[in-house]
N, C-alpha and C positions, 0 to 999 in steps of 0.2 A: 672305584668302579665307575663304569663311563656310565650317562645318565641312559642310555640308550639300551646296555645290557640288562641295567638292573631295571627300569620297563620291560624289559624280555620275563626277566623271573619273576619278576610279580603277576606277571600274564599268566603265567605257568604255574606257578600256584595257587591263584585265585581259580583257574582252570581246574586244579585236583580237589580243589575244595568244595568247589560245587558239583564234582564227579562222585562227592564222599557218601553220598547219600546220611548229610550232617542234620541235626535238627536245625530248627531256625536259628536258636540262638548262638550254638555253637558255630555256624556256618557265619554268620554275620561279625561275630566277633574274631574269627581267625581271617578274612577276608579283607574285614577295616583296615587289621593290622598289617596286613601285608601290601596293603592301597598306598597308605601314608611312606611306604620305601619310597615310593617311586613319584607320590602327587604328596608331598609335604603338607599336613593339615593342622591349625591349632585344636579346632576341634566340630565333631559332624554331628549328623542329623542323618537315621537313616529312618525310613517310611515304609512300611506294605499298605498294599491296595487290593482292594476286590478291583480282579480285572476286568472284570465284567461292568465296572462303575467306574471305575477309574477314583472312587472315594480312597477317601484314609480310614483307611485299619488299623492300625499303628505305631507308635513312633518309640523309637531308642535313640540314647545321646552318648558320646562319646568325647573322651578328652575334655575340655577345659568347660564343656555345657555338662558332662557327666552329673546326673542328678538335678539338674534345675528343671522345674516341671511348673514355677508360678503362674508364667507365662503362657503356657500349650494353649490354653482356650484362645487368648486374644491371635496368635500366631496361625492357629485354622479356620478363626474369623478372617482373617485377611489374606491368606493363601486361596481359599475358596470365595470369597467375596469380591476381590478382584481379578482383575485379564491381564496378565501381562505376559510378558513374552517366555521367562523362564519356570512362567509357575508351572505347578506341575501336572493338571489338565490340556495345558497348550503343548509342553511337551509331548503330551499323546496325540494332538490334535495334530501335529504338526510331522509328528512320526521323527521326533529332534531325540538321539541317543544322549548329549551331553551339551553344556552350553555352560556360559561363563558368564558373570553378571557384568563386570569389566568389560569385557571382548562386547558383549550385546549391544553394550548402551555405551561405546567410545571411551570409557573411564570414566563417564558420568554415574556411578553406581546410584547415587539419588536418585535418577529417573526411575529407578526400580521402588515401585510401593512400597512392598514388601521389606527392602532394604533402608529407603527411607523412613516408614513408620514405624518400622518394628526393630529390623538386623542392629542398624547402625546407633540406634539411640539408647536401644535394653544392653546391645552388650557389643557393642565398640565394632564391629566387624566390617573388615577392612573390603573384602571381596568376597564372593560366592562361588562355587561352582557347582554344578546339578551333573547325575549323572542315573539318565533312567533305566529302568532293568524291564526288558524290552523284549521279549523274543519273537518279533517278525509279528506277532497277532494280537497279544495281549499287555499291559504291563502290570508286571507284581509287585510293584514297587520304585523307593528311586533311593538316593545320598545326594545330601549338601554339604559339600566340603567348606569350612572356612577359615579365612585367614585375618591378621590382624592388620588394623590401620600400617602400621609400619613395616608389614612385610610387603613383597611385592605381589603384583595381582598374579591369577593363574593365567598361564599361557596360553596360544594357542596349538603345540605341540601336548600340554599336558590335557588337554579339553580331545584333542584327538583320542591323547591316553585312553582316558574313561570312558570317551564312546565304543572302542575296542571291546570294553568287557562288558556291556549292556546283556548281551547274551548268556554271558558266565552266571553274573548278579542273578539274573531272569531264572536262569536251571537251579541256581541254586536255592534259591526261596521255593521252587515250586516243589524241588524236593524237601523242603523243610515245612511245606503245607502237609504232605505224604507221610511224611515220619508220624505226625500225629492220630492217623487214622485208627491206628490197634489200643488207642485210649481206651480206658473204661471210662463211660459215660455213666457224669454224677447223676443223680435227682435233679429232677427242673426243681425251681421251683412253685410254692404254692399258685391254686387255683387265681383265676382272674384277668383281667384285662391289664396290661402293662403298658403307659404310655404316660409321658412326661409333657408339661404344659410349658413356654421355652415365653418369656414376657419380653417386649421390644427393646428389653437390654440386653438381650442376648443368654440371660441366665434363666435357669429353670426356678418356676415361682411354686408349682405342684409333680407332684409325681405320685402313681400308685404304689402299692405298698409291694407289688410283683413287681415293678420298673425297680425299685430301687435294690430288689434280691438280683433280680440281674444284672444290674450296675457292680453290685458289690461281686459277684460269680467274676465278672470282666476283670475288673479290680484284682481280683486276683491270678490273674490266667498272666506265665511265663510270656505269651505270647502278643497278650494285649496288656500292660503293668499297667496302662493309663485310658481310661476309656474318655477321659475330660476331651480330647483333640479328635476323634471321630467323631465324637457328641456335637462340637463346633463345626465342625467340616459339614455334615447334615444340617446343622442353623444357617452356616451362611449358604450353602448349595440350595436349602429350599427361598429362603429371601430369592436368591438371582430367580429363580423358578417362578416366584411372584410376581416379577418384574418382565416376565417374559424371555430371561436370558437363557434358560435352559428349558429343553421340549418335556420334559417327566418331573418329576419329583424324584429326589433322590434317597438313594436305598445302598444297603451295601449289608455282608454279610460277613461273621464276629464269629470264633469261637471262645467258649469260654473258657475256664480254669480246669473244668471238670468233664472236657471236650464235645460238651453239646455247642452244636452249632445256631446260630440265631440269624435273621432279617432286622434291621433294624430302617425304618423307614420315616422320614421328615415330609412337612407340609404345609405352607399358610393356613392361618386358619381365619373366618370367615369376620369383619369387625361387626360386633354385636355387641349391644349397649354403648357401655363408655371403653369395652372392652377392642383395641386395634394394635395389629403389629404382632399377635401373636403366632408361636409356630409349634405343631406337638407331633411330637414322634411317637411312633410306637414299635413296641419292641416282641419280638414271637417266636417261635421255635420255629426253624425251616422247615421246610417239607422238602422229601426226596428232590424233585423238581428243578429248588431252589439249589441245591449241592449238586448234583449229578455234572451239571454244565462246569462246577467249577474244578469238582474232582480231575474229571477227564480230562480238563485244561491240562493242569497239573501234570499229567503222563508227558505234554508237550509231543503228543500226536499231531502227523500232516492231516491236511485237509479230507484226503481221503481213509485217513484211519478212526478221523472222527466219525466221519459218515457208515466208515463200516461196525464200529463202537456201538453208534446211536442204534443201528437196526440189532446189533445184539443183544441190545438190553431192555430192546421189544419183542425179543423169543423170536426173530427169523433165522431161520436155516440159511447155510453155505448156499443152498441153490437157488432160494429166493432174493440174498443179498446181491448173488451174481445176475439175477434179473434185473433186478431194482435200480442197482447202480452200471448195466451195461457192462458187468466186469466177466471173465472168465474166471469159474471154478476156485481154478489154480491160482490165480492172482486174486480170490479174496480169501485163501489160506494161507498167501503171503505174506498179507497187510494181517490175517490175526494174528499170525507169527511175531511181527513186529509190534502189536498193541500186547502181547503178553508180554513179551521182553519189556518194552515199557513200562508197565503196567507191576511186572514182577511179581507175575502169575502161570498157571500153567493151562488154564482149560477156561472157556465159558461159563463154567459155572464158579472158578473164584472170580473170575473179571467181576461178574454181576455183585455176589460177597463184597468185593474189591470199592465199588464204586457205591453199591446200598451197605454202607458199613454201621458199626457201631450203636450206632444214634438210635436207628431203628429196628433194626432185626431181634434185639432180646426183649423187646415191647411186642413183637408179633402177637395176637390173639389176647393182647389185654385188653384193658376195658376203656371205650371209648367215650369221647364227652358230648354233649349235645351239639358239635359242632362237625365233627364226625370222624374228626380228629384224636390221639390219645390225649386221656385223661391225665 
């Protein structure tokens, strides 16, 4: 089969898989599979991202890294620690669907940090390719395809390849955030403040005895198997933040094993005594707030369904949304039309159901803690 058909059908079905409305995992693992027809891989790296942070959420390996996890901490230290051209911040930054490490850097792939301190010296790898899941506003994620010293680098027809299906990758993880909503959510757990104390080796020296329940909840969640590589992505993201390379502190949002959703947020912390370099996270249950922006993402609503979304689920009427947003009547019974399709609901009151799910609503009128939040 000529190289060009079978990039047809791999388009075509990575296309129906992410029409499947698949969970995460299952969608990622029939998608890889059907990637490597057409972009030959020893073996990948694929990543989700809060799009809204553009952080690491989590990571799966595939083929010949299948199960190596020593390494995760040092590899999100250096992913987020450094600028380079194919990391995968710059990719967002740059609005870049796919990119080659080869192609980037003339065949010098050592110019690449990333390649040179970590790829090439832990495990032989000959070339890289990234390929971001992107849908025009947000990304949910990305793949690193690799290959061996001895094979040849990836092309620049096969780097087109992957940019092609940025789109696909993107619908389908966001349906695979979706699937998870009808979870029953487990028990937090116990009372208290949750936040880990991170010492200027990059490893955590303390941690409260709540951080580490929820460490271990993550630990087990299908969706996040390894919490070590978001833990590091927040160490080095708040360093650059130290240093002035980035405007915020960075934050990013986790669910767990037992589908409550969390904020997980990093920070320098101030040198005091002999004490310098250190950085502590803290870790908390979302609030509405925090999920609603990411939910709706998810539906991969236009610009103006978001806007007609947002005022519905501030109780305005068909006739005040048509004031609000300058729209007629009948064109903002169009776009709900198109937000329930989306959304794969029938009325304004599951949409709101739809988007305050789970987490919250079977907590309604329990007992709240001195914070004003539930107990």
């Amino acid at each position: 089969m000529s190289r060009g058909l079978t990039a047809e059908r791999v388009r075509k079905d990575v296309d129906v898989v992410a029409r499947a409305g698949l969970d995460l995992e299952t969608f990622l693992e029939e998608a890889m599979a059907s990637l490597r027809r057409a972009v030959p891989w020893e073996s990948a790296c694929v990543a989700t991202h809060d799009p809204g942070t553009h952080l690491l959420t989590s990571g799966r390996k595939y083929g010949a890294l299948a199960g190596e996890s020593e390494h995760d901490h040092e590899f999100a230290l250096i992913e987020y620690g450094d600028v380079e051209a194919t990391a995968f911040t710059e990719l967002v930054r740059t609005e870049t669907d796919a990119a080659g490490v080869h192609l980037v850097h003339g065949g010098e792939v050592e110019r690449s940090p990333r390649m040179e301190r970590f790829m090439v010296p832990r495990f032989g790898i000959g070339d890289e390719a990234r390929v971001a899941f992107r849908d025009g506003r947000e990304m949910w994620g990305a793949a690193a395809l690799f290959r061996g010293p001895d094979d040849r680098p990836f092309d620049a027809e096969e780097i087109d390849f992957l940019a092609s299906l940025t789109g696909m990758f993107a619908r389908g993880v966001r349906a695979g955030v979706l699937t998870r909503m009808a979870d029953v959510v487990a028990p937090a757990p116990g009372p208290g403040p949750a936040v880990i104390i991170v010492g200027p080796d990059d490893r955590a020296t303390q941690m409260t005895p709540t951080a580490e329940q929820w460490l271990g909840e993550l630990a087990g969640s299908p969706t996040h198997p390894d919490p070590v590589s978001p833990v590091a992505a927040l160490i080095a993201s708040a360093r650059r933040y130290a240093r002035g390379e980035l405007p915020s502190p960075p934050r990013c949002r986790l669910r767990t094993a037992g589908g409550m959703w969390l904020v997980l947020q990093a920070g320098p912390l101030s040198t005091f005594r002999d004490r310098e370099g250190d950085v502590v996270i803290t870790i908390e249950e979302a609030r509405p707030p925090e999920i609603v922006a990411l939910v709706v993402a998810a539906f991969g609503l236009t610009p103006r369904e978001r806007d007609v979304t947002q005022l519905v689920l501030q109780g305005v009427d068909t006739k005040e949304i048509a004031s609000t947003l300058h729209l007629s009547a009948y064109t903002v019974q169009d776009h709900l039309k198109s937000v329930f399709d989306k959304a794969g609901v029938r009325s304004r009151r599951e949409l709101i159901s739809r988007v305050y799910f789970d987490q919250y609503v079977p907590r309604m009128g329990g007992e709240l803690a001195p914070s004003g939040w539930f107990a």
